[in-house]
Biopython code that builds the backbone (N, CA, C, O; Angstrom):
import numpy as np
from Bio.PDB.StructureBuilder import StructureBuilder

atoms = [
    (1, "UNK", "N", (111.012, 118.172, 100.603)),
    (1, "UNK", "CA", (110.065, 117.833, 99.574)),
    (1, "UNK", "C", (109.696, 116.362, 99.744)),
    (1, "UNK", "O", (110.443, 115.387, 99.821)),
    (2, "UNK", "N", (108.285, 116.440, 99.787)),
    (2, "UNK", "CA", (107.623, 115.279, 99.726)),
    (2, "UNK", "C", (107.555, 114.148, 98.586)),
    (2, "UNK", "O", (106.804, 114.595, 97.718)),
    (3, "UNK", "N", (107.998, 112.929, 98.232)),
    (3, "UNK", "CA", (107.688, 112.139, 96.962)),
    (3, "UNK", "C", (106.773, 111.209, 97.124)),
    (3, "UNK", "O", (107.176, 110.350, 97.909)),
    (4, "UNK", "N", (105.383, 110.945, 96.595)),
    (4, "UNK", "CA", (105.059, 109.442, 96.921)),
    (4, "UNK", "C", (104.624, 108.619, 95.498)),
    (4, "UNK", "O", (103.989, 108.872, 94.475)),
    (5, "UNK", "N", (105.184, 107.755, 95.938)),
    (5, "UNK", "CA", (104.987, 106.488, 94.525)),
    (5, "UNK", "C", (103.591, 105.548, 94.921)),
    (5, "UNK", "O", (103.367, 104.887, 95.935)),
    (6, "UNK", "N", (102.760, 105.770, 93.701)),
    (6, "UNK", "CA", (101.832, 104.839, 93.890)),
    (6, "UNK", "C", (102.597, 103.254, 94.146)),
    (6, "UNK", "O", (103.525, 102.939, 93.401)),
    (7, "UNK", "N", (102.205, 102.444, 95.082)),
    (7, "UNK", "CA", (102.118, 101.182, 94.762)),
    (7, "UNK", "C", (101.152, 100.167, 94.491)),
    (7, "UNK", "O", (101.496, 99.001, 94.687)),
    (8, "UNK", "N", (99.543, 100.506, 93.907)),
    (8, "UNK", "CA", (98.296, 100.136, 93.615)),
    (8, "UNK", "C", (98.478, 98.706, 93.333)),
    (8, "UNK", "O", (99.214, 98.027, 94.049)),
    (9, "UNK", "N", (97.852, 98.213, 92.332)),
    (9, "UNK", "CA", (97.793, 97.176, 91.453)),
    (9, "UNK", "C", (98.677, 97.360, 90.283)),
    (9, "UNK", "O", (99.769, 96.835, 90.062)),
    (10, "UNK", "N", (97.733, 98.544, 89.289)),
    (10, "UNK", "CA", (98.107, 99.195, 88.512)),
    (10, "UNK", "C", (99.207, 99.566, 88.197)),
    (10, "UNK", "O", (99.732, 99.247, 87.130)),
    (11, "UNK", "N", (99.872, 100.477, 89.275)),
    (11, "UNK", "CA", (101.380, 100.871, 89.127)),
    (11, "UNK", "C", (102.410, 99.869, 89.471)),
    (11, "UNK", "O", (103.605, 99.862, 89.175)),
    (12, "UNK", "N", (101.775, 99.102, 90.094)),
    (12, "UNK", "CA", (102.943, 97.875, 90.702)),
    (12, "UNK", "C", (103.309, 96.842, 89.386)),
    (12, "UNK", "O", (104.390, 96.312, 89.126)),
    (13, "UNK", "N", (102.036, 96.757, 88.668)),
    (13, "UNK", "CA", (102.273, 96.365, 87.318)),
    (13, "UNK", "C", (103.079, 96.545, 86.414)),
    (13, "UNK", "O", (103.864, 95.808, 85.819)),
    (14, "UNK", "N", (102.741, 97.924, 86.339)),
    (14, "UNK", "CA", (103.635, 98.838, 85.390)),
    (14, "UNK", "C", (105.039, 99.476, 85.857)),
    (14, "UNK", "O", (105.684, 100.360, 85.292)),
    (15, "UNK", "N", (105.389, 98.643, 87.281)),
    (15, "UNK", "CA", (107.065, 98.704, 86.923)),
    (15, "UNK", "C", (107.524, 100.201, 88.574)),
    (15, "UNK", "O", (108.603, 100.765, 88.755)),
    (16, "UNK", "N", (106.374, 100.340, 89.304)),
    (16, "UNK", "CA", (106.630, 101.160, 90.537)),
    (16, "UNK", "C", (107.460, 100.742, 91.173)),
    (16, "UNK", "O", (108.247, 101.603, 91.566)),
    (17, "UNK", "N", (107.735, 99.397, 91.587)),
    (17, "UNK", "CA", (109.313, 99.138, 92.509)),
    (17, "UNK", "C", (110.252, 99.371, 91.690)),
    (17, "UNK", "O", (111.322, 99.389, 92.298)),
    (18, "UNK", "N", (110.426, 99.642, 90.101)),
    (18, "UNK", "CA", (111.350, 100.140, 89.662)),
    (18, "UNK", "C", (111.636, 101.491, 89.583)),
    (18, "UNK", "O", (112.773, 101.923, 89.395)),
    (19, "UNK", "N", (110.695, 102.141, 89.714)),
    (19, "UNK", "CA", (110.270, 103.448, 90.175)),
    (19, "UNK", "C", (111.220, 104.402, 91.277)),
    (19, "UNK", "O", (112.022, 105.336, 91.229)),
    (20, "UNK", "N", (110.586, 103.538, 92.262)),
    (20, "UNK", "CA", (111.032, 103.744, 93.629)),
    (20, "UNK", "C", (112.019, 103.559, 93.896)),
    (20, "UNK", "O", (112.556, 104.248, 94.763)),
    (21, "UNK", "N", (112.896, 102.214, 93.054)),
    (21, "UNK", "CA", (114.398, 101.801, 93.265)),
    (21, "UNK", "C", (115.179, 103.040, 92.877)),
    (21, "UNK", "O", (115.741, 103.777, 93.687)),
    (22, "UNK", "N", (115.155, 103.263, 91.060)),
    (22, "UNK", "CA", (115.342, 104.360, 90.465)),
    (22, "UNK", "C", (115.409, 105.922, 91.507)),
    (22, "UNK", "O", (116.444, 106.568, 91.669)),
    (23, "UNK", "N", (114.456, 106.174, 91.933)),
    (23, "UNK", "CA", (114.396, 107.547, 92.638)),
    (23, "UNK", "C", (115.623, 107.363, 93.524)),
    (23, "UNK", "O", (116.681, 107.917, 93.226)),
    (24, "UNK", "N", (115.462, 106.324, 94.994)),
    (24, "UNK", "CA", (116.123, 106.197, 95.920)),
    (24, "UNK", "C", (117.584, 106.061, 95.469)),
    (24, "UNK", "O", (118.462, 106.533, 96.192)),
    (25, "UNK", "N", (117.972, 105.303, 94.051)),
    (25, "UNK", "CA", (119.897, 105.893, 93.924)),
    (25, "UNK", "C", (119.976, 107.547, 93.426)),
    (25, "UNK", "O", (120.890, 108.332, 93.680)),
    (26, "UNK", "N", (118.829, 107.794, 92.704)),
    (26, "UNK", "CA", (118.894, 109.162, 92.229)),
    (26, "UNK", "C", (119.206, 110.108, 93.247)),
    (26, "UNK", "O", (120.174, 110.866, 93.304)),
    (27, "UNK", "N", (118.128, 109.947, 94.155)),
    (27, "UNK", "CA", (118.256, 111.396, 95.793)),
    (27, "UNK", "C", (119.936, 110.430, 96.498)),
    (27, "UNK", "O", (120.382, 110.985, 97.502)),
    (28, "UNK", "N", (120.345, 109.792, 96.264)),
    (28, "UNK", "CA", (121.550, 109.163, 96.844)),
    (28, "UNK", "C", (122.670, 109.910, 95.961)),
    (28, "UNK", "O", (123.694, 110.311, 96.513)),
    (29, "UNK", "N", (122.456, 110.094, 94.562)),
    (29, "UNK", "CA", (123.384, 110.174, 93.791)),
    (29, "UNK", "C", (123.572, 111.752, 94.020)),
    (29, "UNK", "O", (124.736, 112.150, 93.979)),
    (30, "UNK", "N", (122.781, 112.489, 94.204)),
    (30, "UNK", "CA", (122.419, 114.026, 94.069)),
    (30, "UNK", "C", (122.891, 114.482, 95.928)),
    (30, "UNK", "O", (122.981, 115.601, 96.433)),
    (31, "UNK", "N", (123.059, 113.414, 96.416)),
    (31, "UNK", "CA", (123.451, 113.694, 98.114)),
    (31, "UNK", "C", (121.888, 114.608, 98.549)),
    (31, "UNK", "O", (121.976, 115.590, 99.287)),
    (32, "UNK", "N", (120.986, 114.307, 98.191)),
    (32, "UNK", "CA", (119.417, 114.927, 98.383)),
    (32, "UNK", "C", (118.952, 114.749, 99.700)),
    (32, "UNK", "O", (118.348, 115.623, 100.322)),
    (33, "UNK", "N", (119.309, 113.282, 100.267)),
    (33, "UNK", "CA", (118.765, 112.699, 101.643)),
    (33, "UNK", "C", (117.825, 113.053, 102.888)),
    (33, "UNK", "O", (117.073, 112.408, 103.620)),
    (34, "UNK", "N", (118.231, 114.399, 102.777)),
    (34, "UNK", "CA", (117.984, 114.987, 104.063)),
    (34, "UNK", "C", (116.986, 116.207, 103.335)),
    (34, "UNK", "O", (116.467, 117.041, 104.078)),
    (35, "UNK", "N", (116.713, 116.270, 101.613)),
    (35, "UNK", "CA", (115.907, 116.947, 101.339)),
    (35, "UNK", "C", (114.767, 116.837, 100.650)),
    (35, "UNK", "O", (113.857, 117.646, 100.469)),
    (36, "UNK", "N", (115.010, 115.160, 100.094)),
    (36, "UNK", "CA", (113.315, 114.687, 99.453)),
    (36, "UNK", "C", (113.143, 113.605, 100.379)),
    (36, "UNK", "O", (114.140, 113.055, 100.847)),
    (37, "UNK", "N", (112.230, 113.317, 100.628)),
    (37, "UNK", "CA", (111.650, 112.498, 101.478)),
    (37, "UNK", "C", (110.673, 111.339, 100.484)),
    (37, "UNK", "O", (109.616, 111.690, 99.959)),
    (38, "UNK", "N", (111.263, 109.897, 100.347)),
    (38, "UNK", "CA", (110.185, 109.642, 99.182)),
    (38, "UNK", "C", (109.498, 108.031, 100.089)),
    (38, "UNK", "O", (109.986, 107.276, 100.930)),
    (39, "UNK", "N", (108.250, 108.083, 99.409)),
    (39, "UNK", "CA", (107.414, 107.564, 100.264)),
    (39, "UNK", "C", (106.294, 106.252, 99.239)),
    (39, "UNK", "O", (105.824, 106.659, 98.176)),
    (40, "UNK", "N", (106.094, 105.301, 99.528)),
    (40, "UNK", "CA", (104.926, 104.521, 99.057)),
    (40, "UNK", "C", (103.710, 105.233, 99.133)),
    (40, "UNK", "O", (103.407, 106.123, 99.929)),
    (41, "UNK", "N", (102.929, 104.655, 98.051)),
    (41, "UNK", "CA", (101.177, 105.555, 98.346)),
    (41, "UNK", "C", (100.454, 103.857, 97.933)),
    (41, "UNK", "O", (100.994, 103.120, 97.108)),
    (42, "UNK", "N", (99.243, 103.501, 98.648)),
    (42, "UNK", "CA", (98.480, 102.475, 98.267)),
    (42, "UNK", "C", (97.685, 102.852, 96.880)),
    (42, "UNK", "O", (97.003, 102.006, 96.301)),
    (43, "UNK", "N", (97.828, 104.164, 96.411)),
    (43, "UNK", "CA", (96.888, 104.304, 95.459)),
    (43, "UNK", "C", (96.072, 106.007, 95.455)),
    (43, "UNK", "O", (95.162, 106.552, 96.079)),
    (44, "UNK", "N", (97.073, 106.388, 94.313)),
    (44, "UNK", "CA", (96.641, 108.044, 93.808)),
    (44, "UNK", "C", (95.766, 108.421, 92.933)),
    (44, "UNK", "O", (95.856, 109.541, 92.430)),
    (45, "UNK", "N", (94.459, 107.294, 92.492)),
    (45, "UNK", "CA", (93.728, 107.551, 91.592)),
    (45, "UNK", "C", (93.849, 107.715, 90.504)),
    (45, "UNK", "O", (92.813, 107.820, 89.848)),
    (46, "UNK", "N", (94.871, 107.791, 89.960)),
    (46, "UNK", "CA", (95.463, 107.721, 88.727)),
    (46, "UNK", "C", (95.716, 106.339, 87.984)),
    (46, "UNK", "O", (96.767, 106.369, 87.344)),
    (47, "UNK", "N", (94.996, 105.081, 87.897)),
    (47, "UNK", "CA", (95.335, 104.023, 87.757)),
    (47, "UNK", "C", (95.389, 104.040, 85.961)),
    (47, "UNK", "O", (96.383, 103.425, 85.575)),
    (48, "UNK", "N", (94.741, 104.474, 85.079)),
    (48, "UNK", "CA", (95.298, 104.344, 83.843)),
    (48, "UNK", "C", (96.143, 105.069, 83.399)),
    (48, "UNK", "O", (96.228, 105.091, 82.172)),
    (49, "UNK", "N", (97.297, 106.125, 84.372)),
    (49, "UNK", "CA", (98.578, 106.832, 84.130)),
    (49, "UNK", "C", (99.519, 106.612, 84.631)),
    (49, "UNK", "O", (100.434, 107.420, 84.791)),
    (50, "UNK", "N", (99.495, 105.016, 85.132)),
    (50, "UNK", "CA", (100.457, 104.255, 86.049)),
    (50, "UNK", "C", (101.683, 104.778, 85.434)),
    (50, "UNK", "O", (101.661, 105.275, 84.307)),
    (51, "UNK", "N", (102.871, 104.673, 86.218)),
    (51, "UNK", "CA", (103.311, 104.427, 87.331)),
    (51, "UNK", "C", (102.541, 106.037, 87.814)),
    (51, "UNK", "O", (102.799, 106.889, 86.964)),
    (52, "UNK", "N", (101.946, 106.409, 88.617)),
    (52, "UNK", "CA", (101.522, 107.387, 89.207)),
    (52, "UNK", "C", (102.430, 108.156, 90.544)),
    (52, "UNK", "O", (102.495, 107.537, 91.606)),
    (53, "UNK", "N", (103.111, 109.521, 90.417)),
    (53, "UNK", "CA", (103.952, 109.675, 91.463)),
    (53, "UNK", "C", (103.161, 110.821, 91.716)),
    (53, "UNK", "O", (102.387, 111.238, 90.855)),
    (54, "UNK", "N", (103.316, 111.503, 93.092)),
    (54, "UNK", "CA", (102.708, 112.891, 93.609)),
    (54, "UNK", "C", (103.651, 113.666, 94.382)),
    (54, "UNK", "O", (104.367, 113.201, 95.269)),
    (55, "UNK", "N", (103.626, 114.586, 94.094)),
    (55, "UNK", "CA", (104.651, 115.479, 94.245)),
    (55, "UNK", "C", (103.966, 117.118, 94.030)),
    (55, "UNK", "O", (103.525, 117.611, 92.992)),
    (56, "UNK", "N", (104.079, 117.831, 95.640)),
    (56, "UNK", "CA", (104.061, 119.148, 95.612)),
    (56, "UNK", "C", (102.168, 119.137, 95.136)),
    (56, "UNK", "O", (101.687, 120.100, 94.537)),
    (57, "UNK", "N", (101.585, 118.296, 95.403)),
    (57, "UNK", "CA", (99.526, 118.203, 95.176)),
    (57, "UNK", "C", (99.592, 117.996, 93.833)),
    (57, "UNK", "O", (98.473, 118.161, 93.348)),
    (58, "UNK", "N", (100.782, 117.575, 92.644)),
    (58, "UNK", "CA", (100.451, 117.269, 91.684)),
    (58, "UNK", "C", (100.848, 115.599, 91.160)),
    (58, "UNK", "O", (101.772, 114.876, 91.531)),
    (59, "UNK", "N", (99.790, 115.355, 90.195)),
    (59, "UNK", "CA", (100.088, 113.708, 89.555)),
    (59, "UNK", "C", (100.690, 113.724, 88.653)),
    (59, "UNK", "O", (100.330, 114.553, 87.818)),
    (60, "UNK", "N", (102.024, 112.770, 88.273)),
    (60, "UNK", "CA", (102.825, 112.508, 87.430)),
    (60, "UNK", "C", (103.084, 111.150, 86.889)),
    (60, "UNK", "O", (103.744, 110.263, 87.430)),
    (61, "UNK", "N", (102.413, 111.106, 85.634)),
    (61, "UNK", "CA", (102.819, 109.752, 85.021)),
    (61, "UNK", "C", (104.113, 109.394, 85.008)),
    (61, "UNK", "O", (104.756, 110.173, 84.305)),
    (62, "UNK", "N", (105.039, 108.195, 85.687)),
    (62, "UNK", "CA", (106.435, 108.432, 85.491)),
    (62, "UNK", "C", (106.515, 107.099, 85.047)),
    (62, "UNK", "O", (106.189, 106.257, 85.885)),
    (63, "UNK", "N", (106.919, 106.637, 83.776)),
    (63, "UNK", "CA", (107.319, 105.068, 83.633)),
    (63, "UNK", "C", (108.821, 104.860, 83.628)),
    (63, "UNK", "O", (109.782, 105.601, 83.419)),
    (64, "UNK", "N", (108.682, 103.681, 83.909)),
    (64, "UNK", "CA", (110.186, 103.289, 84.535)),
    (64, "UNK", "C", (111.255, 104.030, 83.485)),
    (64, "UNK", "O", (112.305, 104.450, 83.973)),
    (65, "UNK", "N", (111.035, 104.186, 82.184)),
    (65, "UNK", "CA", (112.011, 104.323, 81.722)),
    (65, "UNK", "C", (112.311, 105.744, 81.071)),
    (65, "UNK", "O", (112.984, 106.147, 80.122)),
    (66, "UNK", "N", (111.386, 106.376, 82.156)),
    (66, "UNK", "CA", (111.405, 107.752, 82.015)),
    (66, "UNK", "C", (111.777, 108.610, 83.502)),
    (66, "UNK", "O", (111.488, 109.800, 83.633)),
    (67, "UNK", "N", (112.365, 107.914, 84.431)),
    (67, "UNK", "CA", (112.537, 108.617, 85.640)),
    (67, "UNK", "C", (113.301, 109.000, 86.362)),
    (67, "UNK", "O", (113.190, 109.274, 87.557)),
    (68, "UNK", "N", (114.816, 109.092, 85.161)),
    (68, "UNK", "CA", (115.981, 109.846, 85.109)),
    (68, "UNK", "C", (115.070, 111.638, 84.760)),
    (68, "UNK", "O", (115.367, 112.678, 85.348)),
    (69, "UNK", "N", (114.102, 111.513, 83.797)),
    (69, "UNK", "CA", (113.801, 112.739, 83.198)),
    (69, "UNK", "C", (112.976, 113.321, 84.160)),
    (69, "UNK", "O", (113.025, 114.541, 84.318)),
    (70, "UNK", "N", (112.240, 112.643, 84.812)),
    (70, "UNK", "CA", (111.166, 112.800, 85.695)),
    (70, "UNK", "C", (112.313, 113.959, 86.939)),
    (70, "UNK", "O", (112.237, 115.165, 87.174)),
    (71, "UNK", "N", (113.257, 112.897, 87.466)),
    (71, "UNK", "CA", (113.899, 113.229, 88.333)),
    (71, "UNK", "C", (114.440, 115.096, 88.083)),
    (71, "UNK", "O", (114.011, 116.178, 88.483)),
    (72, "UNK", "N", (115.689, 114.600, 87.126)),
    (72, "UNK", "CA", (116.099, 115.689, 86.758)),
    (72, "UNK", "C", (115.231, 117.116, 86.692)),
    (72, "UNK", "O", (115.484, 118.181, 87.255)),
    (73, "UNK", "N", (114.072, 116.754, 85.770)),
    (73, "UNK", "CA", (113.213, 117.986, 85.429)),
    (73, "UNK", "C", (112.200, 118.257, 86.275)),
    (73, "UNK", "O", (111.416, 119.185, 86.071)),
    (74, "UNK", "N", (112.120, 117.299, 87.510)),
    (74, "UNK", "CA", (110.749, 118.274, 87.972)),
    (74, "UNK", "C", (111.430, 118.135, 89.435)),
    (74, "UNK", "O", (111.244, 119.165, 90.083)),
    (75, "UNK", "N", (112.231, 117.066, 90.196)),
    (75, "UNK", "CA", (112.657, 117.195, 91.334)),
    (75, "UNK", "C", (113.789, 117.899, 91.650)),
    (75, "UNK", "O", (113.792, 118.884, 92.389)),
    (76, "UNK", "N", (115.077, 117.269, 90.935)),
    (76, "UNK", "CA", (115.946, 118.360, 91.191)),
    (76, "UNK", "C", (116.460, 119.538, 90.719)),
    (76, "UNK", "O", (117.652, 119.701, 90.978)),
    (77, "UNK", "N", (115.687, 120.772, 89.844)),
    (77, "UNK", "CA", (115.330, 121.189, 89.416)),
    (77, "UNK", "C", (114.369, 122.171, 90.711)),
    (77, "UNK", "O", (114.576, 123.383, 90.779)),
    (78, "UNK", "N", (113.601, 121.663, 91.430)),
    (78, "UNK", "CA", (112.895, 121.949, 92.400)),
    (78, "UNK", "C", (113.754, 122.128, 93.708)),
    (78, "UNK", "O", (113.589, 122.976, 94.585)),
    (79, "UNK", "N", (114.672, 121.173, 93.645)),
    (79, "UNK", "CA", (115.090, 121.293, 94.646)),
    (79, "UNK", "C", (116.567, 122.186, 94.718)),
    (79, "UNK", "O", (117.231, 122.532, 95.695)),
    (80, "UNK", "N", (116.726, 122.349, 93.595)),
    (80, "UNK", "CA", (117.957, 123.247, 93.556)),
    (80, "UNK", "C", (117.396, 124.903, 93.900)),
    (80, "UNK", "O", (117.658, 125.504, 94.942)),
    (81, "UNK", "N", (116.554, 125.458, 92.733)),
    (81, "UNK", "CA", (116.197, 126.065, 93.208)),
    (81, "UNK", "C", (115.207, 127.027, 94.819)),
    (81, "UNK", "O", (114.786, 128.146, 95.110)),
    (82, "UNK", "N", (115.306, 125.470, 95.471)),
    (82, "UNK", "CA", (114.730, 125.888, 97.172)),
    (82, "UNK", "C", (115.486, 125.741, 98.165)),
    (82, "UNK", "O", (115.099, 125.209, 99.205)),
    (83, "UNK", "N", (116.978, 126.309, 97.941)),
    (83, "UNK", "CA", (118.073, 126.319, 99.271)),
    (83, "UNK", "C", (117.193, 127.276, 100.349)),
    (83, "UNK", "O", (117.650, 127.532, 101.463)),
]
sb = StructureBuilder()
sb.init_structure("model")
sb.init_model(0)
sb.init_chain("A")
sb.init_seg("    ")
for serial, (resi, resn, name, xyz) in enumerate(atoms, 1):
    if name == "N":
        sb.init_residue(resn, " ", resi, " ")
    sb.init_atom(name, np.array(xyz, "f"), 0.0, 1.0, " ", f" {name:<3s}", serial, name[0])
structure = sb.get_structure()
């Protein structure tokens, strides 16, 4: 599974390297490594739903202090169910 984090203007504003930090102990913590793949984006069009993440052709508002929930409920969750 593919992850990409906007890093725009916009989202970089609103806290995306915390984003990205956040994810990367998460897929560490979950031993995921070898099954999400997470990635920078220059910009997903989504600039007034910053932090903007894409995942699976869909956009997800994720703010920093929501991306334990983000994680849990839409990635691993996803990824449990796709052994």
């Amino acid at each position: 599974m593919e992850i990409k984090v906007c890093v725009g203007s916009a989202c970089y504003v609103k806290g995306s390297h915390d984003v990205i930090e956040r994810l990367q102990q998460l897929i560490r913590d979950y031993h995921l490594e070898e099954r999400v793949i997470l990635k920078a984006a220059f910009c997903l069009g989504h600039c007034t739903e910053a932090v903007s993440v894409e995942m699976e052709g869909l956009i997800y508002s994720v703010p920093r202090e929501g991306v334990d929930d983000f994680f849990k409920e839409q990635v691993y969750r996803r990824v449990r169910t796709c052994k």
